[in-house]
One Martini backbone bead per residue (centre of mass of N, CA, C, O) as a GRO file, in nm:
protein
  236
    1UNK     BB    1   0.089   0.042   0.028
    2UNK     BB    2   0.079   0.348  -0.018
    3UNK     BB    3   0.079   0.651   0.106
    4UNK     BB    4  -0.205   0.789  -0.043
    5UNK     BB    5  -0.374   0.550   0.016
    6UNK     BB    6  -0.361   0.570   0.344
    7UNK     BB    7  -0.481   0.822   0.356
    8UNK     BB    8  -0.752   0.769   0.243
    9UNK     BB    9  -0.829   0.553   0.442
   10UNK     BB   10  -0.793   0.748   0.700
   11UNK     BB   11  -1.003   0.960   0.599
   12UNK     BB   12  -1.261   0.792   0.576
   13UNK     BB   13  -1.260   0.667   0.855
   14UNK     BB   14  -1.277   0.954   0.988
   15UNK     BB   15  -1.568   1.023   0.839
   16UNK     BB   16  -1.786   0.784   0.862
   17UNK     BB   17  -1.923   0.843   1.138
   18UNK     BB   18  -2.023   1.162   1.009
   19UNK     BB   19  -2.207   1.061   0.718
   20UNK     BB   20  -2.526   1.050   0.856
   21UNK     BB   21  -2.532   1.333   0.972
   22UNK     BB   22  -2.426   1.495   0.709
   23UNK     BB   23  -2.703   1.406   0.568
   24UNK     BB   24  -2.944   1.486   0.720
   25UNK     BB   25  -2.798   1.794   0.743
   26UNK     BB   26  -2.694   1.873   0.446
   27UNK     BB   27  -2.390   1.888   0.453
   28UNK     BB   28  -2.183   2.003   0.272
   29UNK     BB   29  -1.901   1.965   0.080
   30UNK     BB   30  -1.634   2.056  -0.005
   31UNK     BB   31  -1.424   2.320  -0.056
   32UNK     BB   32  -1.256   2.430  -0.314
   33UNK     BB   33  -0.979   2.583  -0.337
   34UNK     BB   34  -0.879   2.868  -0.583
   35UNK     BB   35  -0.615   2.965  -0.730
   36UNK     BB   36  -0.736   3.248  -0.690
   37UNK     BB   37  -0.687   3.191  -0.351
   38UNK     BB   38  -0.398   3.070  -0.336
   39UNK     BB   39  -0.256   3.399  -0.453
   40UNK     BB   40  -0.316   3.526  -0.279
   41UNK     BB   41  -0.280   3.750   0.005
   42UNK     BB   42  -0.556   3.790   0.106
   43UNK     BB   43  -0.703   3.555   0.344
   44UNK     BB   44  -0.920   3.753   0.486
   45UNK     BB   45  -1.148   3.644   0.257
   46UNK     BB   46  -1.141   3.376   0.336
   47UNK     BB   47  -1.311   3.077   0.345
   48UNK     BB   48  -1.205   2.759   0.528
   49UNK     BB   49  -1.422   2.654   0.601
   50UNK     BB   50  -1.475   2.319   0.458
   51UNK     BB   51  -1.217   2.256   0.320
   52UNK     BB   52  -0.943   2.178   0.043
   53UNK     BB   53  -0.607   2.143   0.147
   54UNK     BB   54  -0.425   1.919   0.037
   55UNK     BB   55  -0.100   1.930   0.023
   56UNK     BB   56  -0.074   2.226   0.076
   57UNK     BB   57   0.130   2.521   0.088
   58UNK     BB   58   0.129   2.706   0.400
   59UNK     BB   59   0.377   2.798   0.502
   60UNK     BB   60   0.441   3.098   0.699
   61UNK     BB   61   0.175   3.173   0.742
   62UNK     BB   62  -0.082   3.407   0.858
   63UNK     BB   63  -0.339   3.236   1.098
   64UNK     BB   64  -0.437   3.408   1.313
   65UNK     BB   65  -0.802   3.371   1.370
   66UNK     BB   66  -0.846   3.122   1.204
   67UNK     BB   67  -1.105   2.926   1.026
   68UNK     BB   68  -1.066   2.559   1.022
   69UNK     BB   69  -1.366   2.367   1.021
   70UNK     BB   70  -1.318   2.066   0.871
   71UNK     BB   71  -1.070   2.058   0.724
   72UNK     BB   72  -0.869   1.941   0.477
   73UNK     BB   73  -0.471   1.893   0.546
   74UNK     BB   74  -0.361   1.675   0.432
   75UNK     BB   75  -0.036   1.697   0.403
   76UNK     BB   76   0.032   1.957   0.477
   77UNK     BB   77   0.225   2.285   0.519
   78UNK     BB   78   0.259   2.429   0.796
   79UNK     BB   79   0.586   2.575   0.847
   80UNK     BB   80   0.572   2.824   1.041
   81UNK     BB   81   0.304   2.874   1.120
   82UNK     BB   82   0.036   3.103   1.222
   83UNK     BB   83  -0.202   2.937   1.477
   84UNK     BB   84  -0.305   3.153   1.653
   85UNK     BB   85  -0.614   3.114   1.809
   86UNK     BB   86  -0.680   2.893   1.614
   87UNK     BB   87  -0.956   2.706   1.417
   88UNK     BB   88  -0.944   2.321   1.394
   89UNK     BB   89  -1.209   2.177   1.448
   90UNK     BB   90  -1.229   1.892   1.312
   91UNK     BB   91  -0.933   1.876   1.153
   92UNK     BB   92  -0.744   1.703   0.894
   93UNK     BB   93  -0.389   1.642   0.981
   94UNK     BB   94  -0.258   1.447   0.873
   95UNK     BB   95   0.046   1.421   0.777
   96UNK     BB   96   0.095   1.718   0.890
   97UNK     BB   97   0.313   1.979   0.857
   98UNK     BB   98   0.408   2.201   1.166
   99UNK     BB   99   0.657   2.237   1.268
  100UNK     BB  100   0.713   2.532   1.415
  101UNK     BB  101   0.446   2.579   1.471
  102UNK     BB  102   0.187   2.847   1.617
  103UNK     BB  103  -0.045   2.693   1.923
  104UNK     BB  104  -0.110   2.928   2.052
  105UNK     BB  105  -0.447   2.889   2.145
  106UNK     BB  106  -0.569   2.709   2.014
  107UNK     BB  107  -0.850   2.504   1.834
  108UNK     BB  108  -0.853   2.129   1.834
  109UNK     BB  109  -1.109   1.971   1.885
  110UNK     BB  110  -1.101   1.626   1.726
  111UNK     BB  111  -0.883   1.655   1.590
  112UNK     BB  112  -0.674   1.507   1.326
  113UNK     BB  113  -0.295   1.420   1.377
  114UNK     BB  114  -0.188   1.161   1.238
  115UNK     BB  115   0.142   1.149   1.164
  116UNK     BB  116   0.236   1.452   1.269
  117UNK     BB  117   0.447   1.731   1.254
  118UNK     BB  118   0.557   1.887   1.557
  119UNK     BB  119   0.783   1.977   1.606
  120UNK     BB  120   0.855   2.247   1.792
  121UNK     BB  121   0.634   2.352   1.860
  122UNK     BB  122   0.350   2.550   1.948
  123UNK     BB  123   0.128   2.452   2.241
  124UNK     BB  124  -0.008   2.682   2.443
  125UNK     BB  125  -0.316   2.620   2.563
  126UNK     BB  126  -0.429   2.466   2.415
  127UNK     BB  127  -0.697   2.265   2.251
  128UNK     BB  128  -0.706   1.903   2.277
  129UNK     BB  129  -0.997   1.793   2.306
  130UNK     BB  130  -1.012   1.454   2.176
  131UNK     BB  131  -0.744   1.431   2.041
  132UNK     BB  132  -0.547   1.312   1.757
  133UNK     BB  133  -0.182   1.168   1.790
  134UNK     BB  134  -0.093   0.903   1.639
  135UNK     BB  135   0.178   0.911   1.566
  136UNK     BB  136   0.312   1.137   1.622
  137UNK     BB  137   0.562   1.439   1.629
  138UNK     BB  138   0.689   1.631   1.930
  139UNK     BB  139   0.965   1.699   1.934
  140UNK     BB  140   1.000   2.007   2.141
  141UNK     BB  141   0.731   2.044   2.212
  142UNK     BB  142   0.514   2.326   2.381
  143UNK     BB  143   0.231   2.234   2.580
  144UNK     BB  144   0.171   2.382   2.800
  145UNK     BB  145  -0.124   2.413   2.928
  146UNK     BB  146  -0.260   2.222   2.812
  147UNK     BB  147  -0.552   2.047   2.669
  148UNK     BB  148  -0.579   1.662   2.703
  149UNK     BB  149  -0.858   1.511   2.740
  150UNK     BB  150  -0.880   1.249   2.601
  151UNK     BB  151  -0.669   1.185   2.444
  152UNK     BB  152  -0.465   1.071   2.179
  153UNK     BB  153  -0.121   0.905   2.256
  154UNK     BB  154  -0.029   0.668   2.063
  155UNK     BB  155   0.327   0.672   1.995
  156UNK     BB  156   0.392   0.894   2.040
  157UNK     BB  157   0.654   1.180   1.997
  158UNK     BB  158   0.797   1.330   2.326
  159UNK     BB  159   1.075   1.426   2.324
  160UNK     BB  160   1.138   1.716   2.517
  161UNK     BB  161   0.893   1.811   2.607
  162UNK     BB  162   0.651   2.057   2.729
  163UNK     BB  163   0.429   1.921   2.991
  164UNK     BB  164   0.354   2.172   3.168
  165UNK     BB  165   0.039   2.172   3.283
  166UNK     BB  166  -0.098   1.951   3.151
  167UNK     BB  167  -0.387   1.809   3.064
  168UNK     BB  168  -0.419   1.429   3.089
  169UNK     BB  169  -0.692   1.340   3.151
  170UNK     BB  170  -0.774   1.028   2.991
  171UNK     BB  171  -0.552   0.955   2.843
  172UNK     BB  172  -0.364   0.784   2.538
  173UNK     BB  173   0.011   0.663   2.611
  174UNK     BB  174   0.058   0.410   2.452
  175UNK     BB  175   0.402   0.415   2.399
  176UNK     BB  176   0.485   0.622   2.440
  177UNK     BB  177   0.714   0.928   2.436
  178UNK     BB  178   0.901   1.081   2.698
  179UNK     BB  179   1.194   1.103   2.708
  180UNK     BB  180   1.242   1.394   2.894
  181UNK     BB  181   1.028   1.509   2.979
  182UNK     BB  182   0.783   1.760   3.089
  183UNK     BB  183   0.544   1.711   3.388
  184UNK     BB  184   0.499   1.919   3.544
  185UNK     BB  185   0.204   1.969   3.674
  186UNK     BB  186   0.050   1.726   3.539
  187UNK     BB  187  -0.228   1.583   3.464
  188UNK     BB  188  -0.264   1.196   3.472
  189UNK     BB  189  -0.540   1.116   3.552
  190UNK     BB  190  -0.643   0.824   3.421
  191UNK     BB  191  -0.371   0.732   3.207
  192UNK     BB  192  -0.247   0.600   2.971
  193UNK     BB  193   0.110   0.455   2.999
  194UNK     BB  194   0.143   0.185   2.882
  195UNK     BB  195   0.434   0.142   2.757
  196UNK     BB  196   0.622   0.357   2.826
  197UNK     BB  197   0.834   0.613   2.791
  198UNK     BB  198   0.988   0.760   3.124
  199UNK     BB  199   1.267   0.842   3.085
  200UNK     BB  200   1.374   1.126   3.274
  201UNK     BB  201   1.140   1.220   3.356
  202UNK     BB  202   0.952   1.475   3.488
  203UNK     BB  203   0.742   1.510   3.798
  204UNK     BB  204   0.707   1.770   3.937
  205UNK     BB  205   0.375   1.734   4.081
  206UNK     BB  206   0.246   1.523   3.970
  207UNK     BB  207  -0.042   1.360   3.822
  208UNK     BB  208  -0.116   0.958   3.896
  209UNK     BB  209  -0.390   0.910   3.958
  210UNK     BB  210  -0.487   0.613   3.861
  211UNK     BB  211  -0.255   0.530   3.657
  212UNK     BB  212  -0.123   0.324   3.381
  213UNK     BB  213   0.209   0.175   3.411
  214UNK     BB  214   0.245  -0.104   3.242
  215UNK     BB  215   0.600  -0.131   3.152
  216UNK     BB  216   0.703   0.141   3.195
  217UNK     BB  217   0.937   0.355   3.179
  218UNK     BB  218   1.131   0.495   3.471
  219UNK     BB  219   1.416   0.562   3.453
  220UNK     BB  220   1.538   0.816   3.589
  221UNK     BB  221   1.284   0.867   3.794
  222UNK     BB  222   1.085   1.086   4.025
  223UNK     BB  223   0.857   0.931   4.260
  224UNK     BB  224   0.844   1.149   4.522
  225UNK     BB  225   0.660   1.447   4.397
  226UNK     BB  226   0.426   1.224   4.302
  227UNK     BB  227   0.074   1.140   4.261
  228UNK     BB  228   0.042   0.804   4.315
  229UNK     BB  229  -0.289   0.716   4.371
  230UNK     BB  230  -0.339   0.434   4.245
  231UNK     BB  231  -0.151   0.301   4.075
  232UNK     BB  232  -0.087   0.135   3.808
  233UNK     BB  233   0.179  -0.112   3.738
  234UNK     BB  234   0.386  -0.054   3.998
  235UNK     BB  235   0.698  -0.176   4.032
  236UNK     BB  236   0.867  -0.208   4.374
   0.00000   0.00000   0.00000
């Protein structure tokens, strides 16, 4: 299976659930935007909800307080775009590079960012409740006071994240890479951490209460300082 086949089974799955909702309520198809809008300078005209967008180059551009609500963006290049304050709930992210892109305060929840590479990104702030990021890269990616409340962070690659104060209560960290991670102050309560790299994380003041660390490599961290009740799976 190539590349792009790989994607559009991924993109179907994804819109699926949401497809006889959307024919009940008429929901249009999404929207192509035209040649002479993509050369556009002026962006501040353009209506991106509900867009298809895919593969497109949109690197650099400043995309501040706009709105993308279900667009599809699906492999685009969005690498050091200003998405701060944007809206991207519900928007299709698949293999979207973000890579340096500035997403504090943005709003994505249930955006699907799978395989999506975010490295250094910036999301202080932002709000990821029940974001799928699995098999994410987010490698020095900035978290801070982030929610991820319900997120899916399956296989995520989180080395040396910065998820200080991060809510990721109910999240699901299975396998993620967290080691070198700073998640001091984040709530990390009935997470599942099951078989995660959690080598050298960062844990002061962790809320880790009923969370399930089973398999999780905990080497060189620090669980005097975090709040372990009822922690499951965790070897004495």
């Amino acid at each position: 299976m190539n590349r792009f086949t790989r994607i559009l089974l991924m993109t179907i799955t994804t819109l699926m659930p949401f497809a006889p909702v959307a024919l009940a309520q008429g929901v249009p198809p999404l929207r192509q935007v035209t040649d002479g809008e993509m050369a556009s300078r002026d962006w501040l005209q353009i209506d991106l909800n509900g867009t298809d967008l895919i593969g497109q180059n949109l690197s650099g551009r400043d995309y501040q307080n706009r709105s993308f609500v279900s667009a599809n963006l699906v492999s685009s290049d969005l690498s050091r775009a200003d998405l701060s304050n944007a809206n991207l709930s519900r928007a299709l992210l698949l293999e979207a590079d973000l890579s340096y892109a500035n997403l504090s305060e943005a709003n994505l929840p249930f955006a699907n960012l799978v395989f999506a590479d975010l490295s250094n990104a910036k999301l202080i702030g932002a709000n990821l409740f029940g974001t799928t990021l699995s098999g994410a890269k987010l490698y020095g990616a900035n978290l801070s006071y982030a929610n991820l409340y319900s997120a899916k962070l399956t296989l995520a690659k989180l080395t040396g994240a910065n998820l200080s104060g991060a809510n990721l209560t109910l999240a699901n960290l299975r396998g993620a890479n967290l080691s070198r991670a700073d998640l001091s102050l984040a709530n990390l309560s009935g997470a599942d951490l099951s078989g995660a790299d959690m080598s050298y994380a960062k844990l002061n003041g962790t809320d880790l209460s009923v969370a399930d660390v089973t398999g999780a490599n905990l080497t060189g961290v620090d669980l005097s300082r975090a709040n372990m009740m009822g922690v499951k799976g965790l070897v004495p």
